[in-house]
N, C-alpha and C positions, 0 to 999 in steps of 0.2 A: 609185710614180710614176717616170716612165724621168727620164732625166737630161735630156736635152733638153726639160722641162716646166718644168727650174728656171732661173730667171738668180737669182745673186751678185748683192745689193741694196747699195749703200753709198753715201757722201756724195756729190755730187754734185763733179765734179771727180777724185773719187777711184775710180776704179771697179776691182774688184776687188781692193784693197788697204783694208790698217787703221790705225788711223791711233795713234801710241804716244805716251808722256808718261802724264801723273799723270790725266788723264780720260780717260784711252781705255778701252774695257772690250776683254776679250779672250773667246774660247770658253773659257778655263781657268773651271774652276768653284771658287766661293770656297773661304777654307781653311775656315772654322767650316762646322758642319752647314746645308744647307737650310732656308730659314726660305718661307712663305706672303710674298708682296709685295700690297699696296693700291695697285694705280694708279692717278695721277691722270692722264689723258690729255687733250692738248689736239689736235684734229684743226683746223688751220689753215686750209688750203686745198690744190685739184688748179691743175693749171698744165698749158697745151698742150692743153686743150678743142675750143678753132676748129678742130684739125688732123685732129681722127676723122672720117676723109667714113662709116664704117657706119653714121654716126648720121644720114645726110641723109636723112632720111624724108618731107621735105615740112613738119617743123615743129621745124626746128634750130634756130630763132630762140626758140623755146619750150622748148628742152630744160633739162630740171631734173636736177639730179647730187644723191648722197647719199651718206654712209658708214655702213655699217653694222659697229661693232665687236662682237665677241665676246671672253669669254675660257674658252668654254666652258659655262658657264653661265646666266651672265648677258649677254643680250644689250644694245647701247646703239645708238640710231638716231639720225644728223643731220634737221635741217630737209631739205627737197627745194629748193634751192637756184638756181637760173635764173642760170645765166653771166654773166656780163658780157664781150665780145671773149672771151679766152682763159683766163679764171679762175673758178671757182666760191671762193667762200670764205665760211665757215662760223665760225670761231672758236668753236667749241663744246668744253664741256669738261666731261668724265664722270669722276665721280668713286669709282662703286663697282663697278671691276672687279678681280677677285683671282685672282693668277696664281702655282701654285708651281711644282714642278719637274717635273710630269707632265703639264702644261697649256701651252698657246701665248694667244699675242694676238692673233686675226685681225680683218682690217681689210678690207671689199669696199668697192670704191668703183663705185657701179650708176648708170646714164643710165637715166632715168624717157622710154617712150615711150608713146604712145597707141594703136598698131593693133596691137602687139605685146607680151612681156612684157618687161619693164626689162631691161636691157642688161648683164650683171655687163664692169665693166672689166678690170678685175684685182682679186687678193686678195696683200695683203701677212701674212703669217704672222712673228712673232716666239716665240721661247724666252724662259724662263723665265731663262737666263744670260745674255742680250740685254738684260734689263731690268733687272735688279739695280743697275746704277748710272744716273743721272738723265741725259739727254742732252738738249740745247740744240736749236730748230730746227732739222728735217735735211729737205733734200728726197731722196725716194727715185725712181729712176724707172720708172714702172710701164707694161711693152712688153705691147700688145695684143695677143690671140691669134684672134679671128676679126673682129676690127677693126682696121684698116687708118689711116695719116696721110700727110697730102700731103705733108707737106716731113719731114725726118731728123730732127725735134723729138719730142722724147716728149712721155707725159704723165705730169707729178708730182704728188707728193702730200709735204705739209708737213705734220708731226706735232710737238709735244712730250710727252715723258714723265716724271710726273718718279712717285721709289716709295717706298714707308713700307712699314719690314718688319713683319710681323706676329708672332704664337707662330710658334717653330719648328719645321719641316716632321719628320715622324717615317719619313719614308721611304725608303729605300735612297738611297744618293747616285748619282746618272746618272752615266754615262760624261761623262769631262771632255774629250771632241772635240764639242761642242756643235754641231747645223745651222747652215747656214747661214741668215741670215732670207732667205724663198722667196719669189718671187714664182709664184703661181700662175695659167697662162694659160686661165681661161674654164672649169675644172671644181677640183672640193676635192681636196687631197691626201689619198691613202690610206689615209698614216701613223696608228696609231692614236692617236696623243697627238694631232693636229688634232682627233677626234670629242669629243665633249662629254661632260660627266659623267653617270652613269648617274642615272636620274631617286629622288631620294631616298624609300625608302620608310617614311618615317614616314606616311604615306597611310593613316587607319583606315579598315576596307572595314565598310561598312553590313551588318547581320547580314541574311546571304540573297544578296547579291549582291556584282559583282565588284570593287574599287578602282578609283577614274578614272587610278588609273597604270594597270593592268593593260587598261584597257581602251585607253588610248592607247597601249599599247604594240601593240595589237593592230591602231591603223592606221595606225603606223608616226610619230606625234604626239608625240616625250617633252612634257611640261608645260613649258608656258613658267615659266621657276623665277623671274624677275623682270623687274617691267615697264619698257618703255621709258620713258628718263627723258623722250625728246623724239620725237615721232614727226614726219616731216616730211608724208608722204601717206599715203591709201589703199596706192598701192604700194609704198610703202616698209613699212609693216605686211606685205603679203604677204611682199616681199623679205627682210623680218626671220625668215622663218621658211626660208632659202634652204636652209642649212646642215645641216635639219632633212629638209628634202623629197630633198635629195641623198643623206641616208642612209636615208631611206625610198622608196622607187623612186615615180618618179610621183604621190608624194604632192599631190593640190590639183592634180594637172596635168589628171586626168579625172572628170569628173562625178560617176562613182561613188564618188571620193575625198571629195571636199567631202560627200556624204551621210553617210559613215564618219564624219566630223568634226564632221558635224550632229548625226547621235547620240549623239554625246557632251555635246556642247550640252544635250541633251534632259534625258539623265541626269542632268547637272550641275543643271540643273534642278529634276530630279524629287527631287535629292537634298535642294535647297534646301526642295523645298516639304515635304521627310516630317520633315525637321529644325526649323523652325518651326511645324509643328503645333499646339503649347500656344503659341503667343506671338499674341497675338490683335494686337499692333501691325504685325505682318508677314506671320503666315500668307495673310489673304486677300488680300495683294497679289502673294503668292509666287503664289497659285494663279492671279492673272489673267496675271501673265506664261507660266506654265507654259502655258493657254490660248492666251495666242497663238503660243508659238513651236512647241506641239506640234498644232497646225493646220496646221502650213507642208509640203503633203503635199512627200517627196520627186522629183518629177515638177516642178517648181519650181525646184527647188534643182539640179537633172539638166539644167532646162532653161539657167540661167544660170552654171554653172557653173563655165566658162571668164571674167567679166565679173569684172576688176581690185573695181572695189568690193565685189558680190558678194561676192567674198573676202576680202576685206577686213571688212568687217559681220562674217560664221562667222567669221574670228581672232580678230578680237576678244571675240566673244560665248564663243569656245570659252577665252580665257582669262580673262573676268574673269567668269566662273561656276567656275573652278577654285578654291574655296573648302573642297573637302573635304580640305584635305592631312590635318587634324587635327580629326576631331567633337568631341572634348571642347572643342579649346580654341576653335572655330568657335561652341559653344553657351554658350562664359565669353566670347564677345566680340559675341554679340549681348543680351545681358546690359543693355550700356554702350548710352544714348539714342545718341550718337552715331555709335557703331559702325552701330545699325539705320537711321540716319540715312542711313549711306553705302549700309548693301545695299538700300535703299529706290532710294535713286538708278542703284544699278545694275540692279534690276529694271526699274525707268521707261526706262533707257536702254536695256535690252535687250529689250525691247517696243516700242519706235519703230524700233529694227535690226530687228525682225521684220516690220514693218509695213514698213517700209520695202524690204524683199526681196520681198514678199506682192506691194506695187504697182508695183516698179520690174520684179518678172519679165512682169508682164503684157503690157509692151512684149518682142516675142520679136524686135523687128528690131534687129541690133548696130549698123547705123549710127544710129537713132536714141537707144541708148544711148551712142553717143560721143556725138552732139551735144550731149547732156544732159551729158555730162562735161566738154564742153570749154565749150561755149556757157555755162551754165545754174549753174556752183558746184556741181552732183551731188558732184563730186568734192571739191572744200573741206568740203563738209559730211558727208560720207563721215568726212574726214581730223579732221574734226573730233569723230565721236562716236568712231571710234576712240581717238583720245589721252584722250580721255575716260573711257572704259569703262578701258583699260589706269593711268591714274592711279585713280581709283575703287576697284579692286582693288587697287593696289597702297597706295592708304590703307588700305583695309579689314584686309590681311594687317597691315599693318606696325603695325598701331594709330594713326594719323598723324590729323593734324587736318587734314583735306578742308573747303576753303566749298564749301558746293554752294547750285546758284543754286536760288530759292526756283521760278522757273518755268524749266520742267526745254526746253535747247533742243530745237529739232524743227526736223524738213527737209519737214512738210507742206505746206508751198506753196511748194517750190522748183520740184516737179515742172512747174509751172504753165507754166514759163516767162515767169510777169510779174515782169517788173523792178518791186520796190518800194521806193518810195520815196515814202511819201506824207507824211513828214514838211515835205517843202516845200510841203506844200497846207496851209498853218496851218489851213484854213477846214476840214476832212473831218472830223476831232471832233467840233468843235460843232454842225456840220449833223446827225450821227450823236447825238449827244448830243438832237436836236428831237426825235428818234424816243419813243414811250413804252415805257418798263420799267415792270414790274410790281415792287415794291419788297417785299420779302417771299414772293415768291411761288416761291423758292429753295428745295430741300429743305435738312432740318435734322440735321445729324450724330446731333440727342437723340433723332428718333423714327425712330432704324435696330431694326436687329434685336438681340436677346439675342446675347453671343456665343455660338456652339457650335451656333445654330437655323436654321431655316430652308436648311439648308447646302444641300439639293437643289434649291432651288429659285433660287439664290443662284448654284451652278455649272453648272444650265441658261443662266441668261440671261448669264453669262459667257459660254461657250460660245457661244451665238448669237450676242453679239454681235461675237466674235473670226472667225466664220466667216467668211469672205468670199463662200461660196455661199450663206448664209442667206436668211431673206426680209429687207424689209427694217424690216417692224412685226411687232411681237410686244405680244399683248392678254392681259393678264395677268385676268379675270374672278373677282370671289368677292366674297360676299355680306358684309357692313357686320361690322366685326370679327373679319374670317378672319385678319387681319393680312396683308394686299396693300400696304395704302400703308408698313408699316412696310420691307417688302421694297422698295418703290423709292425710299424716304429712303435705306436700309444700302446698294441697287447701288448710287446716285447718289455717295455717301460714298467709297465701294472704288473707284470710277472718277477720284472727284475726286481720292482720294490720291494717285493715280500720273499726275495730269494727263492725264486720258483720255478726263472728259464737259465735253463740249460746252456741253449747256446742260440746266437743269432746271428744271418749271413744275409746281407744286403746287396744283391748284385747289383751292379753299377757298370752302363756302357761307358766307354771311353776311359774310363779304369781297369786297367790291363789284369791288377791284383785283387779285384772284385769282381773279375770277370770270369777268370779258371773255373772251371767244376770242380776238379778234382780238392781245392783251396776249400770248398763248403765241408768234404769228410775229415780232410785234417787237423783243420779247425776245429769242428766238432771235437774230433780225438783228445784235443789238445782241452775246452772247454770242460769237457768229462773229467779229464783227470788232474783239473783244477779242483773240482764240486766234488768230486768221488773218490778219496782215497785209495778204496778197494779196487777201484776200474786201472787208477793210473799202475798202481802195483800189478794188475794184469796186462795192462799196456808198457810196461816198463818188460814186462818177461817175453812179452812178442815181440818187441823189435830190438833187444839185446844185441842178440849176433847177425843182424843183418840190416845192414847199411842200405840197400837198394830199397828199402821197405820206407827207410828214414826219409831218405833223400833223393832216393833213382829213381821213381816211377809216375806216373801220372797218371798209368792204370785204375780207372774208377774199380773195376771188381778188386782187382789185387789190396786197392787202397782200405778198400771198403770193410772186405774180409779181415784182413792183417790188423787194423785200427780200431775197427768197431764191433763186428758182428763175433770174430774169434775171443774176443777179451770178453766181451759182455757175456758170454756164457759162462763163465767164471765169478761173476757179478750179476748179486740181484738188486737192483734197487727199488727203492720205498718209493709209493706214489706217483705223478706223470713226469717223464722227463720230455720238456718242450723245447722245441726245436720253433725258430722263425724262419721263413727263407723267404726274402722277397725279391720281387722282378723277377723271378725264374725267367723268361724269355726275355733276360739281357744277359744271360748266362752264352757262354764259351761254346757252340755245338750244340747248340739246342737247334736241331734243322732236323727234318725228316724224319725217320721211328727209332735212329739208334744213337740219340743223345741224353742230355743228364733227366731229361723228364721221361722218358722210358727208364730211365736207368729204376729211376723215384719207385718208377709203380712197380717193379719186380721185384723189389729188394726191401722196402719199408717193412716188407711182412715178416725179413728174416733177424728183425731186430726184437727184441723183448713184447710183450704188449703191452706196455705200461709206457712204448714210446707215442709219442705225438708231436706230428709233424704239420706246422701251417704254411701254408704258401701259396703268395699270392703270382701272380701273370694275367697279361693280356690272352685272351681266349686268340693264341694262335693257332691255327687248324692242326698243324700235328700234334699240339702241348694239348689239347682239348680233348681231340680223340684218343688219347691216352691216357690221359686221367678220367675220361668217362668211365672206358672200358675196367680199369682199374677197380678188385672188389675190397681191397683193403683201403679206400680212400674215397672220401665224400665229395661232394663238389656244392657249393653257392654259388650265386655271382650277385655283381653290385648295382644289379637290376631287378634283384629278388622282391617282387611284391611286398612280402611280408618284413622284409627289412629294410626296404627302400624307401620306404612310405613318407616318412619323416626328413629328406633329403634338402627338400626346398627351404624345410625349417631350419637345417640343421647350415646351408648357407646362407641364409636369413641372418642365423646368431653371428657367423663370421662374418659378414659385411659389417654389420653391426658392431663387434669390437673392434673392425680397422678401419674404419671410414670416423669422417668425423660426424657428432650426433645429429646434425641439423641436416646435413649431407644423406646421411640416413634415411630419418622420417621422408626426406622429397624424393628420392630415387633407390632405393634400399628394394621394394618390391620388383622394381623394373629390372637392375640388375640381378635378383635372383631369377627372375624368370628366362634372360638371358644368357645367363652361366646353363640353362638347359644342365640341369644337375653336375656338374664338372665343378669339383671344387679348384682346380688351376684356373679354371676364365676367372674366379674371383677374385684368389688369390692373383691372380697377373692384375688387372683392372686394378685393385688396393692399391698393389705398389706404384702402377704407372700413375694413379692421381697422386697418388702422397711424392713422385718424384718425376713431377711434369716437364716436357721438354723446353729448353730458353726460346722464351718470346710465347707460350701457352699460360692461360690461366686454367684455374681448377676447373670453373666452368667450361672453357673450352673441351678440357679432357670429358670432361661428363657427358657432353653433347654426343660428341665424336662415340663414344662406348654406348652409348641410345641408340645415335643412328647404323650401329652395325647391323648388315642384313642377316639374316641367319641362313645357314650353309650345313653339308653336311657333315665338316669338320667347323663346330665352331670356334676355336682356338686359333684356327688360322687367320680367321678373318681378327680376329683379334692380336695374334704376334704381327701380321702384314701392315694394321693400324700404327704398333711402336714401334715396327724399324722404320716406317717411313717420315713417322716425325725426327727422326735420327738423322738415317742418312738419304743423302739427296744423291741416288743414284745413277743421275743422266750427269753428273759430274767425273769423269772419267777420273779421275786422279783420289777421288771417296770411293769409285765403284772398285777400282784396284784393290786399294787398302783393304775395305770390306772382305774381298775376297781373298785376299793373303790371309791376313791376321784370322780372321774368324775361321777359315779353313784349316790354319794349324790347330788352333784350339781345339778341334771338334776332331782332329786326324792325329791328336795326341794319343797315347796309351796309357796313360796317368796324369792328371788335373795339373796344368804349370800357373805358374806365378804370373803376372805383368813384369815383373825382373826378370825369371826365368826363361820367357820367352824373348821379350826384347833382346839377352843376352843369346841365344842360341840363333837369331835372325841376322849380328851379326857379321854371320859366317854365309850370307846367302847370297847365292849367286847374283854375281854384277847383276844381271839384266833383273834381278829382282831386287836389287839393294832398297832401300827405303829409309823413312828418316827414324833416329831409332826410340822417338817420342811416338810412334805409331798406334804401338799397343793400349796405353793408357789414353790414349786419344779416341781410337777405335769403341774402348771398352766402358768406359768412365759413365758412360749415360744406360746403361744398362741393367742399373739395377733391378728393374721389376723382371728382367729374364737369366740373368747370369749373378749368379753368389762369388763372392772374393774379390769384387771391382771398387771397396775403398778406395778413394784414393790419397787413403792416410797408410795404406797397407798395401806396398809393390810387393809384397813377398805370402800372399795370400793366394791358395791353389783356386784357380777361377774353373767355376762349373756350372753347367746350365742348372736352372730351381727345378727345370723339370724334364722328364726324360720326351716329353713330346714337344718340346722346342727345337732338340735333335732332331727329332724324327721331322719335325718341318722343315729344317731348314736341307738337311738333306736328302728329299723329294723333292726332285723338279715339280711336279703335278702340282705338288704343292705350294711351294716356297716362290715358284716364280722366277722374277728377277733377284729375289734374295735367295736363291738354292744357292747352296755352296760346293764348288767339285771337289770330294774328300781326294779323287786318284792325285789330282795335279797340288795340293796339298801334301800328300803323303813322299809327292817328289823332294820338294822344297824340305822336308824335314830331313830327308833321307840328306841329301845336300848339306841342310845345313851340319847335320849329327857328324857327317864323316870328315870333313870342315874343320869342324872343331877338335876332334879327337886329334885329326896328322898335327894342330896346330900346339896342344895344350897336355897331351898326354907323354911323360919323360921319364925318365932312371928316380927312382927314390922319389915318389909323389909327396907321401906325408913328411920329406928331412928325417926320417926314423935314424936313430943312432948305427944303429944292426940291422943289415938285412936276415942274419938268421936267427932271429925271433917268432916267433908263430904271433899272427894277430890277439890270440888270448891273452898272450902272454905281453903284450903293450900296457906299457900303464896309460890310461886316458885316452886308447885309439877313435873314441867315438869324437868325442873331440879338437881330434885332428885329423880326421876325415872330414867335419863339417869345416875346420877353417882351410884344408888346403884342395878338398875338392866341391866345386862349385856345385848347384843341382841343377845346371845345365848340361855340367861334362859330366856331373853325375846320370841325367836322362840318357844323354847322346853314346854312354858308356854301355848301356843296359838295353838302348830301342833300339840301334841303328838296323839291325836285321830286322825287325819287324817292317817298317818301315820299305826297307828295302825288297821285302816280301811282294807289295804292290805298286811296284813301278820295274816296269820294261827292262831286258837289259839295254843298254847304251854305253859306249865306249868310253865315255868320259866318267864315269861313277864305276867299272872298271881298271882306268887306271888312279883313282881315287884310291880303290879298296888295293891295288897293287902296291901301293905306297905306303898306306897302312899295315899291310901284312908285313910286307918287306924289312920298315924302320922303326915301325912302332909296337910290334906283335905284343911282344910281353910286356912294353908299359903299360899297352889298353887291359892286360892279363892282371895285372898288378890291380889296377884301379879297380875292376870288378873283385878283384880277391879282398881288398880293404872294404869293398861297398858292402861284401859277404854276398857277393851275386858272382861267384865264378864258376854256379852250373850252367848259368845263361852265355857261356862262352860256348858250349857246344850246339845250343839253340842257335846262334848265331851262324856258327861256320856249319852248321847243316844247309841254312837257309841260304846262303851263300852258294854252294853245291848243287841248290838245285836253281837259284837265278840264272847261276853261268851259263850259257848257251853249247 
């Protein structure tokens, strides 16, 4: 550096002179050896602001100042601070910077501008002999070099120091004519003790490829060695890395740079995901970040390349994936819950910075990315996952106890540009709240996949759904027991961990409230404008003044429109919104060409493209040829060659965790070959050995599952094998029961209890009375096919494990002697429901004090609805129309219902209004209207 680059820095008053006494320090360097110093620095405030006209760009009234210290190493950043007249002040104070005698203390102090890149002011440089004794508020003054002031006022800068010595320094002692402290005019000095410490290689390099030192060195990047304790912006995050860029030429200044630095990203990455391989708490979340960030074609990233945020998102993302300094100790620290805690968070957070580059490059116009930066908080929120991502890592390195929040922040409807704020609309909830949810109809963490299975099929639909060119449905096809619904419980599960699905709808036969179509858009509605502030504030404005929209209609278009498709054009949001839907063909009017899977393929197109929709169903012929014909929607199935492959293996591994191990090694091949790919024949077979029928050994069950012949449904011959060690049906008084009991079961409209049904069979007709120990008699031995049959738990909803033990047992063709007849079922329930209700339904069900209270207004109605209405008369309250829907008239269930009209109308009215079911009052006397004859 020539000499005319440096001015002589000293107290203010004193210029070019030093000032002596017992606290002066001098350039003489101490007598004892070099020691390492700890400085505590307090960066005060700048002075003489107002007077830089270079910075008059049209929004000097807005300009934000910063400092960025260095002492080689470790970098430390102020807040982005907004003047006030002529001062920025900060009072910020950084406590872990370490300076010996081969090292300086640089200090930039940068104006944050908007059409251009931040402004460096000056950089103040001190020595290692500058620091060594503690000095008192000093202002320095720092003369601009391609900046310019109206009046002969400088601009200062107020610092204290103070310094704790550490072990002493072992290295040659300096020359004792020490620099002067430099003010540097608008570029770094040359000196090599200004440049920073060479990047430490304790870095293990993954066997086969190169170290992320080695590779950063190759784009001119050392590792950021520690993170900033306070980041104030977006640009001050680039700015942090100035010092970095200036010794690597053009570093982050040309497009092509930031791809250099994206691939690093990528690496850091891919190193994460080969490294948690075995960790099944992590790996598959590593792989859906790796998915989205290694989608992000360079072409993108080239395009926006020059864009402050932009750059900001890749710094960030490029440091707080630098987690490979150390594999061993990287894999004793994911070890610890908490540790995976954190790298969970910083995968989540570096998959919203990707998604976030994905939608913001879309826009290629730069003034409407200023206006988004300056209008819109792009940039707050920008500033915001940075500091984030840079703490996150620096928990994770440090071992450190991080809170991270349970719902991880997002910038998906910033983009929007609507101001929200709907918490002044006290009233947008509860209207939102009129809407119906399906309650249950959620996927279930328990019925995901085995770990280690399914894996190709699992990193397809990551994939698609990370793509941004994909389509925007994907129809997942295969026949009853392929294991499909188990793959959209496990994707729904990997999405939810990282805060990533939307919303999920599990239809379910024989559940009434998992079964409606129209229950999958309102839900959704309702899911949105949980996750989406911006959406729910548009969905709060559409169904404001109209109630039939809330609660009247079952109209798929009306719903559709009104809920989802009308609001969302008001709302953009950031990255894929994914949707689950499975068993589509257990859905409500899925029959012919004009049900909810027609609905699917006309309409998914009229949603945003950044939606994606998965869904699995049985390839039934009209659900098939309509998602074929569909161009917005892809189709697999789960016979797919190229994903199928690995199937045998993948029941191989599940016999293998549920059977026991010796059990295994002897019959473990023969059963997988048997299960003929169906993951239910193995899952059935597991449970029926581990809960063999009285007077069977293990061995016998083994044999018996050998000697099954194979058929063209092989499940059958398998369900026919455990009902008949059950029940002994040439026993007339077993074959009854069997067909009572299990015929209600399966003729329910919602899952009942072994209490809830014993209690509603009650009421059943003489000729079908029975003993009322039936049900758990019946049911008790069944647990390799029916869930909720404890029998430490009567009050557990009993359901088949799988939806084709339904489909067996009601097909004759099939089932045999064990079909069950749902119609002469669905009598007996009709029976018993109306039974109960003339019996148990009176004036003032819950004892309420007042009848003219509105239910809101009850204190503790839920309460006392559960103690004084049972969820028997609760069932028989809410089904009896259904029910009554499939059975004949007949004279006697007419003056049944004549009895009930007549003496009980408005008890039975009452009971649904407290159930909060008193639309299904006119469901009922519809159905009714048209039974009559």
């Amino acid at each position: 550096m020539m000499a005319s680059d440096r001015l002589a820095l000293a107290p203010l008053g004193r210029p070019g002179s030093r000032s002596s006494g017992p606290d002066s320090h001098t350039g003489d360097p101490p007598e004892s050896p070099p020691r390492r110093a700890h400085l505590r620095l307090n960066i005060i405030h700048a002075d003489g602001l107002d007077t830089v006209t270079g910075l008059l760009d049209g929004f000097v009234k807005r300009r934000r100042f910063y400092v960025i210290a260095t002492d080689g190493v470790t970098t430390k950043i102020t807040k982005a601070i907004r003047r006030e007249k002529q001062l920025a002040r900060w009072d910020e104070t950084f406590n872990s910077l370490t300076i010996d005698p081969s090292s300086r203390l640089k200090l930039r102090l940068f104006a944050k501008r908007y059409l251009h890149s931040d402004a460096l002011v000056g950089v103040l440089e001190l020595s290692y002999y500058e620091l060594v004794h503690d000095f008192a508020p000093r202002d320095f003054h720092l003369a601009l070099a391609n900046l310019s002031t109206r009046q002969s006022r400088r601009v200062t800068l107020r610092i204290t120091i103070t310094t704790e010595h550490g072990e002493r320094y072992s290295e040659p002692a300096l020359s004792a004519n020490a620099p002067e402290p430099s003010l540097v005019l608008g570029k770094v000095d040359d000196d090599p003790a200004c440049s920073p410490s060479p990047t430490p290689s304790a870095a293990e390099t993954v066997s086969g490829t190169p170290s992320v030192a080695e590779m950063l060195n190759r784009v001119g990047l050392p590792a950021v060695d520690e993170a900033a304790g306070k980041l104030g912006t977006a640009s001050a995050l680039v700015a942090s890395m100035a010092n970095y860029a200036e010794q690597a030429p053009g570093a982050l200044d040309q497009a092509e740079d930031i791809c250099d630095t994206w691939s690093v990203v990528l690496t850091r990455m891919k190193w994460i995901v080969d490294y948690t391989d075995k960790i099944a708490g992590i790996h598959p979340y590593a792989k859906i970040a790796w998915s989205v960030l290694s989608l992000i074609p360079k072409t993108i990233l080239a395009q926006v390349g020059r864009d402050e945020n932009v750059k900001a998102l890749v710094l960030a993302m490029h440091g707080a994936l630098d987690l490979a300094r150390d594999a061993s100790a990287f894999e004793s620290s994911i070890q610890d819950s908490a540790q995976r805690d954190i790298l969970m968070a910083i995968l989540t957070h570096a998959c919203d910075c990707g998604e976030f580059i994905q939608t913001y490059a879309k826009d290629t116009q730069f003034w409407k990315r200023l206006w988004k930066n300056t209008g819109l908080g792009v940039d707050s929120r920008v500033e915001s996952y940075c500091s984030k991502l840079v703490a996150l890592r620096d928990g994770f390195l440090r071992h450190a106890t991080v809170t991270i929040e349970k719902t991880t922040f997002q910038i998906r409807d910033v983009v929007s540009g609507v101001s929200v704020q709907i918490e002044r609309v006290s009233s947008t909830s509860s209207l939102i709240r009129e809407i119906p949810y399906a309650s249950g109809a959620s996927f279930r963490s328990d019925k995901g996949c085995l770990e280690g299975t399914r894996t190709a099929f699992l990193d397809y639909i990551t994939d698609w759904v990370n793509d941004p060119e994909s389509t925007r449905g994907l129809v997942l096809f295969g026949q009853a027991g392929t294991g499909k619904s188990s793959i959209a419980h496990e994707i729904a599960r990997r999405f939810r961990g990282m805060h990533r699905l939307a919303s999920s709808f599990m239809f379910l036969r024989g559940d009434q409230s998992s079964q409606e179509s129209h229950l999958l858009f309102t839900g959704l509605a309702h899911d949105l404008s949980d996750r989406y502030p911006a959406f729910r504030s548009s969905l709060g404005r559409a169904i404001q003044y109209d109630t039939s929209i809330r609660r009247g209609t079952k109209d798929l278009s009306i719903i559709f429109k009104s809920l989802l498709s009308q609001p969302l054009k008001d709302t953009a949001l950031v990255g894929p919104v994914f949707v689950v839907i499975d068993a589509l063909d257990e859905a409500s009017g899925v029959i012919g060409r004009n049900g909810l899977h027609t609905f699917l393929t006309h309409h998914i197109r009229d949603l945003p493209p950044n939606f994606r929709f998965l869904i699995t169903s049985r390839p039934e012929y009209d659900i098939k040829h309509a998602f074929d014909e569909a161009e917005s929607i892809s189709v697999i199935r789960m016979d797919d060659p190229g994903l199928s492959s690995a199937s045998e293996r993948d029941i191989r591994a599940y016999l293998e965790a549920n059977l026991p191990p010796d059990l295994y090694l002897e019959h473990g091949e023969n059963f997988a070959r048997k299960a003929e790919g169906l993951f239910q024949w193995a899952a059935a077979a597991c449970r029926y050995i581990q809960e063999p029928p009285s007077g069977l050994t293990e061995e016998d069950i083994v044999q018996r599952l050998l000697e099954l012949a194979p058929g063209h449904h092989p499940l059958d011959a398998l369900y026919t094998m455990i009902l008949e060690s059950y029940f002994d049906l040439d026993d007339p008084r077993v074959q009854r029961r069997y067909q009572s009991v299990m015929g209600q079961l399966f003729s329910a409209f919602e899952p009942l209890s072994s209490r809830s049904l014993t209690d509603l069979r009650r009421y059943s007709h003489p000729d079908d009375a029975d003993n009322p120990n039936s049900v758990p008699a019946t049911v008790r031995n069944l647990g390799s096919l029916l869930g909720g049959v404890s029998p430490t738990d009567s009050c557990r909803p009993i359901t088949p494990l799988h939806t084709s033990f339904r489909d067996f047992l009601t097909t004759k063709e099939r089932a045999g002697k064990f079909w069950i007849d749902v119609a002469a079922s669905h009598h007996q329930m009709a029976y018993c429901c109306l039974s109960l209700l003339i019996e148990n339904v009176h004036f003032n069900m819950c004892n309420l004090v007042s009848s003219y209270q509105k239910n809101i207004d009850i204190p503790d109605i839920y309460s006392l609805v559960s103690q004084h209405i049972s969820h028997a008369l609760s069932y028989a309250s809410r089904f009896w129309g259904d029910h009554l829907r499939h059975v004949p008239f007949q004279p006697n269930f007419a003056e049944m219902l004549q009895e009930l009209l007549l003496t009980k109308f408005p008890f039975w009215l009452e009971s649904l209004s407290l159930l909060d079911c008193i639309d299904l009052a006119l469901q009922a006397l519809s159905t009714l209207k048209e039974w009559l004859p």
